[in-house]
N, C-alpha and C positions, 0 to 999 in steps of 0.2 A: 721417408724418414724412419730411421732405425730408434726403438726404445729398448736400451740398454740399465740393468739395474746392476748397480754395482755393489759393495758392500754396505750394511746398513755403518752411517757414521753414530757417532757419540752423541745421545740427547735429539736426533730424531728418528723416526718410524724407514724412513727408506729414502734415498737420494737416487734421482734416474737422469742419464747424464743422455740430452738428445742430438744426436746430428740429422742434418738432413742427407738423404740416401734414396731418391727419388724411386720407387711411386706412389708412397703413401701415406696418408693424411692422419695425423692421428690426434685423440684429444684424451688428454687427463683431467679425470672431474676432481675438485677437492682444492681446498685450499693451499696454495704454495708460493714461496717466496723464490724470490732469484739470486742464488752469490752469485758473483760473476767473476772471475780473474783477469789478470792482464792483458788489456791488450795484446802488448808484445809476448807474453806468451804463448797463445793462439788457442788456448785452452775452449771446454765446449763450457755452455754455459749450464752452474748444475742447479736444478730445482727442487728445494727442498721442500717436500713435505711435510703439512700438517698434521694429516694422518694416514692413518694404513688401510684404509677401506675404499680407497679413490680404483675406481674403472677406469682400463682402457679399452677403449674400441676404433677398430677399423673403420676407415673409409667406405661406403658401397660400391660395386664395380665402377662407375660415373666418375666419381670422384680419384679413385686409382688408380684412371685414364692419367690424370697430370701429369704432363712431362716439364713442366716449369722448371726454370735454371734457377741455381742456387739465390736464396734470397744476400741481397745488397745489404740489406741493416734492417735492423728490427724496433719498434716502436714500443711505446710503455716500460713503467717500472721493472715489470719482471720479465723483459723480455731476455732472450740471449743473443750475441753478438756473434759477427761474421759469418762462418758457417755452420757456427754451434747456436741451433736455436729453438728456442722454446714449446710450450705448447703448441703455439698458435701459428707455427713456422709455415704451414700450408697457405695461411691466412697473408703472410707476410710476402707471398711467392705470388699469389693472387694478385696482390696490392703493388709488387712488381710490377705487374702487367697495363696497371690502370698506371702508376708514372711513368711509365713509357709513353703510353699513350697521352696522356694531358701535357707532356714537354714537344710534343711531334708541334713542329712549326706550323703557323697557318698556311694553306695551299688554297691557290684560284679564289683569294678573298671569300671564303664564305663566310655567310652570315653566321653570328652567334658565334664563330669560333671560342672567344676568350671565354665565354660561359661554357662553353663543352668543355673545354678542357681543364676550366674550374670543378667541372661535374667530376670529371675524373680524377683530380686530385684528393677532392673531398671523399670521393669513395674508397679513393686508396687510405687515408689516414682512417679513415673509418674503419677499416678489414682489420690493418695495424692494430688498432685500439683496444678491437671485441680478441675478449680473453677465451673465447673455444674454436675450433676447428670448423670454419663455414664447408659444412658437404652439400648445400645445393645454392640455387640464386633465390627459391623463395625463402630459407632461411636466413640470408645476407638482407633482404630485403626490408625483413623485420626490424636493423638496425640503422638509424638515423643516419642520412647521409648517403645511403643506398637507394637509387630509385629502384624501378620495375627494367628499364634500361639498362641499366648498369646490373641487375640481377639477371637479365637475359643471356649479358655477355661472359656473368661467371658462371654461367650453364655450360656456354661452348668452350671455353678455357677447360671445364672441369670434364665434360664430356670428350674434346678432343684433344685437350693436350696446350691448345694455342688457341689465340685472338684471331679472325680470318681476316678483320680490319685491321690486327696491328701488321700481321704481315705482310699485306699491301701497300701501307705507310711507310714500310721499311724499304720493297722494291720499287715506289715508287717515283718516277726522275724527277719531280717538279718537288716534290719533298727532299729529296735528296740535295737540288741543286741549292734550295731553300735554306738548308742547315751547315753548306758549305759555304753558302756567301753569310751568314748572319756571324762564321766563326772571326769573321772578323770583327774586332771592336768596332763601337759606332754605327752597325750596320744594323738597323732594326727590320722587321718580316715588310713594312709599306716600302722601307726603299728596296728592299732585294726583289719584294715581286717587281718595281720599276724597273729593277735594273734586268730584269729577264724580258720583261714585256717589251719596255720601248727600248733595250739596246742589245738583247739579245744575246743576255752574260750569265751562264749557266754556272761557271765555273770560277775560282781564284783566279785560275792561270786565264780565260778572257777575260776578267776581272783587271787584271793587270794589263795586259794587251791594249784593255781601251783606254785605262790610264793614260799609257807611256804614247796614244795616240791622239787624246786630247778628246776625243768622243765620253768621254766620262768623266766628271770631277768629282772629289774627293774633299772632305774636309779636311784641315788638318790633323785633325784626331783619327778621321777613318785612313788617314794614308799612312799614319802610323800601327795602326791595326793591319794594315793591308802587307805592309812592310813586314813586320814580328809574327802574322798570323800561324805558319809553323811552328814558329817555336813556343809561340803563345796555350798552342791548344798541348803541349807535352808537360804531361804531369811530372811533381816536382816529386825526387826523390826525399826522404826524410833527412839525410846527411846535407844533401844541398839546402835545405829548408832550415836547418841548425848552423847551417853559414852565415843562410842569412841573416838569422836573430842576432847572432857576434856581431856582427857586422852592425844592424840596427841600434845595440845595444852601444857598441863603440861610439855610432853618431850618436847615442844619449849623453853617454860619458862626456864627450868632448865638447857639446853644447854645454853640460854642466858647469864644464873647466872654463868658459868662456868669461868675458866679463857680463857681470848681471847676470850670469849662467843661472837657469833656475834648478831648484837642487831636489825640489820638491815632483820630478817628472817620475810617472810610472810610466811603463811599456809590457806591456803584455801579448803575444803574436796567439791567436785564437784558431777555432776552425779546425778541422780536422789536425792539424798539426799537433793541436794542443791535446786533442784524445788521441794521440800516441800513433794514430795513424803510419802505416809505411811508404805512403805518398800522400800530395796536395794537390789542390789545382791551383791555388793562387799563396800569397801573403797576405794574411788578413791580421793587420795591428791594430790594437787600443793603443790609446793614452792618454793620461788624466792627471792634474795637478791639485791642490789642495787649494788653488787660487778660482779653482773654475768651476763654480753651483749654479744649480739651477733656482727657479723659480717653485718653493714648497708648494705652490697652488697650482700650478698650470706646469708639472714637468715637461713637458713638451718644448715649451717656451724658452729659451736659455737665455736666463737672468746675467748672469755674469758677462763682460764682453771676454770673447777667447784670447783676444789682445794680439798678439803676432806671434805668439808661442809654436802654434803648429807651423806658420811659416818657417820659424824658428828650425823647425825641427827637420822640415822636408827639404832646406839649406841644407842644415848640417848631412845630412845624408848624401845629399849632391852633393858637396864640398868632398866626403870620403870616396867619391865617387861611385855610389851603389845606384843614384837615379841616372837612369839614362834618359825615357821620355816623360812628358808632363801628358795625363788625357783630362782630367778634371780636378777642380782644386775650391773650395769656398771655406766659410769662417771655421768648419767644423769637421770638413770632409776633404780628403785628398786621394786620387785616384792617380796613379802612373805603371810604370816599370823599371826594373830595378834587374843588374847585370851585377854580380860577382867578379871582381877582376883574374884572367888568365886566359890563356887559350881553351877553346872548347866549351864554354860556358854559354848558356843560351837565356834567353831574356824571360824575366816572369811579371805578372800581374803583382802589382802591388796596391794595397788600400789598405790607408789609416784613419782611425775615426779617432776626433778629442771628446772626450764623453767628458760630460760635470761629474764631479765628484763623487756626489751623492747617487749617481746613476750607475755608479762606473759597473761597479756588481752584476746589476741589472743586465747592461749591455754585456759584460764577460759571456756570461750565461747564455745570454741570447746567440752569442757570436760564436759560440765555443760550438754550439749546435750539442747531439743534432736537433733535425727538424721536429722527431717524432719524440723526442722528450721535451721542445718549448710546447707541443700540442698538446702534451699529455699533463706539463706545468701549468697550462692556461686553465685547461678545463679542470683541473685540481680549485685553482682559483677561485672559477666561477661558482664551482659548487659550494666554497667558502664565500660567496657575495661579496669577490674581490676580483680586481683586474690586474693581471699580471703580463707585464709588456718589457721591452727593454730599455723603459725609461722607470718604471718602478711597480710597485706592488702597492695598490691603495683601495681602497673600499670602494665598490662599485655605486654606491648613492653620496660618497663623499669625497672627491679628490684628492679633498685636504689631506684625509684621514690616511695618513703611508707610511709604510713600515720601513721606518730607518734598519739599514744593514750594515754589517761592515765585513760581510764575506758574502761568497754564492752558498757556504754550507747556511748562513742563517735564513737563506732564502725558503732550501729547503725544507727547515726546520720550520718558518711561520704556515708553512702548508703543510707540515706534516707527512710530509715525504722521505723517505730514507736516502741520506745522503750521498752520493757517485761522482766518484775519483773523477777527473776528465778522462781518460784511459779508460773506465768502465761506462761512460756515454755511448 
């Protein structure tokens, strides 16, 4: 990572504008805030300083071994985005390595899997979190969430460059075959190990074979997974993803225009789409009417019945004909796929959720992502003796006790956070 100083701006001491430029780790002590630019501009992210007397210092030779790939996205308030990133961008590179590692499928049933890879999650939002440059594993260790484990394995990351276990995870066939048959919908890691074990289906393509031979069955949701799984795993461009909201929105409209059409419906499409992103992996909708609250006491609980609105509405979309398949559908949740009309057009994931009213906020927030700022919004919360979820914000000894909102900025405003564009998530 390169630290560049650029001109001092108007009303503070010095602005350093960081990219990462791999092999060295570096940290700035002192107080500083993060502006951040757009997205779509691709701009680095600049940290301004508080004052003018903040250190920098090198990595030790161990640490300037890292050959770690560019970090994926960055965690907390002042972190920086894409490839321009913050102090703690080594830390963020680090913490790459442990989500790698905690998404690797489980292989040959072993025990304890989902707790491992819980370990490894939690160490990676952990890395994210801490605001300085981790240069060895006993100083990672110091920070909650980090064991002696997980400090051992940022010893050899930082000493050699790489994980020796994640590299084996990556060449390994039983993991590999593991992550090609789960790409299909429906397919969870107990049936794929079955289906290697007793039918000795390593791949899609025998995946298929045993199908179309009757030695294998299929639900009807995994035969549609098994069907679209190509096209299902290709991310969606951003122009095609702004199709499909037209499109979405049309089916609003025109259920509107309907008789008894409700007129009071929002739609909101969330998820990396909505932080400006240049791809997606799926559709992920809200929507919420002024007719549908929850329970002030027991958010969770949904007070209101949701009546047949969202049926309502996942009609109307199939009537414009944007649904092609059905995979899960109940009072509040609908999961399918959804095809744009013309030649060449390939089938995408789509999920909608009907949030209550008074949630809706709450839920935007949570859905808009990312991960690493609902992590950073929680623990905001708690340290306010509050819980903050994506049914609502309310006092952690009083459920009752919840902060009505009528935007995501008041969200951030009851936690005293500085408020971020979706674009600057």
């Amino acid at each position: 990572m390169a630290c560049r100083a650029s001109p001092p701006s108007s009303g503070c001491a010095r602005t350093w504008t960081l990219r990462v430029s791999r092999p060295r780790l570096l940290e700035r002590r002192g107080p500083c805030r993060q502006e951040l630019g757009p997205a779509a501009g691709g701009r680095a992210g600049q940290g301004v300083c508080g004052d003018g007397g903040g250190s920098v210092r090198t990595a030790p030779a161990s640490a300037r071994a890292w050959r770690g790939g560019r970090s994926r996205r960055s965690g907390g308030w002042g972190r920086g985005r894409g490839r321009a990133c913050s102090l703690g961008a080594g830390n963020a590179e680090l913490a790459d390595v442990f989500d790698e590692m905690a998404v690797q499928p489980p292989i040959r049933g072993i025990k304890g899997d989902r707790i491992r890879r819980m370990a490894y999650s939690r160490a990676a939002d952990a890395l994210r979190r801490h605001p300085a440059a981790i240069l060895s594993g006993s100083e990672a260790q110091a920070i909650q969430g980090v064991g002696a484990g997980m400090a051992r394995r940022l010893d050899e990351v930082l000493e050699t460059g790489e994980l020796k276990e994640l590299a084996e995870l990556r060449q390994d066939p039983v993991v590999i075959s593991v992550r090609e048959l789960r790409s299909v919908y429906g397919i969870g890691p107990k049936f794929a190990a079955e289906l290697m074990e007793k039918h000795g289906v390593h791949s899609l393509a025998q995946l298929r074979e045993s199908v179309e031979a009757g030695s294998v069955t299929l639900s009807a949701v995994q035969r549609v997974g098994l069907r679209l799984a190509d096209e299902l795993r290709i991310r969606i461009p951003r122009a095609e993803a702004q199709e499909i909201e037209v499109a979405i929105l049309h089916a609003r409209d025109s259920l509107a225009a309907s008789v008894d059409g409700p007129q009071d419906l929002v739609v909101v499409i969330c998820g990396s789409y909505r932080r400006g992103k240049a791809e997606c992996g799926d559709i992920d909708c809200l929507i919420t009417s002024d007719t549908y609250t929850s329970n002030s006491a027991i958010p969770r609980l949904k007070q209101a019945t949701s009546g047949d609105l969202l049926t309502r509405f996942v009609n109307a979309l199939r009537a414009n004909s944007l649904i092609t398949d059905d995979l899960a559908s109940g009072p509040s949740k609908y999961m399918g796929v959804c095809k744009l009309p013309g030649p060449g057009r390939l089938h995408r994931r789509l999920d909608i959720r009907y949030i209550p009213r008074d949630q809706f906020y709450f839920g935007m927030l949570y859905f808009t992502g990312p991960r690493s700022l609902s992590i950073d919004m929680r623990l905001r919360a708690i340290e306010k003796g509050m819980v903050l979820n994506e049914y609502c914000l309310a006092s952690k000894d009083d459920p009752d006790d919840r902060v009505l909102v009528g935007s995501e900025r008041q969200i951030f405003e009851a936690l005293q956070v500085p408020y971020k564009e979706p674009h600057e998530r």
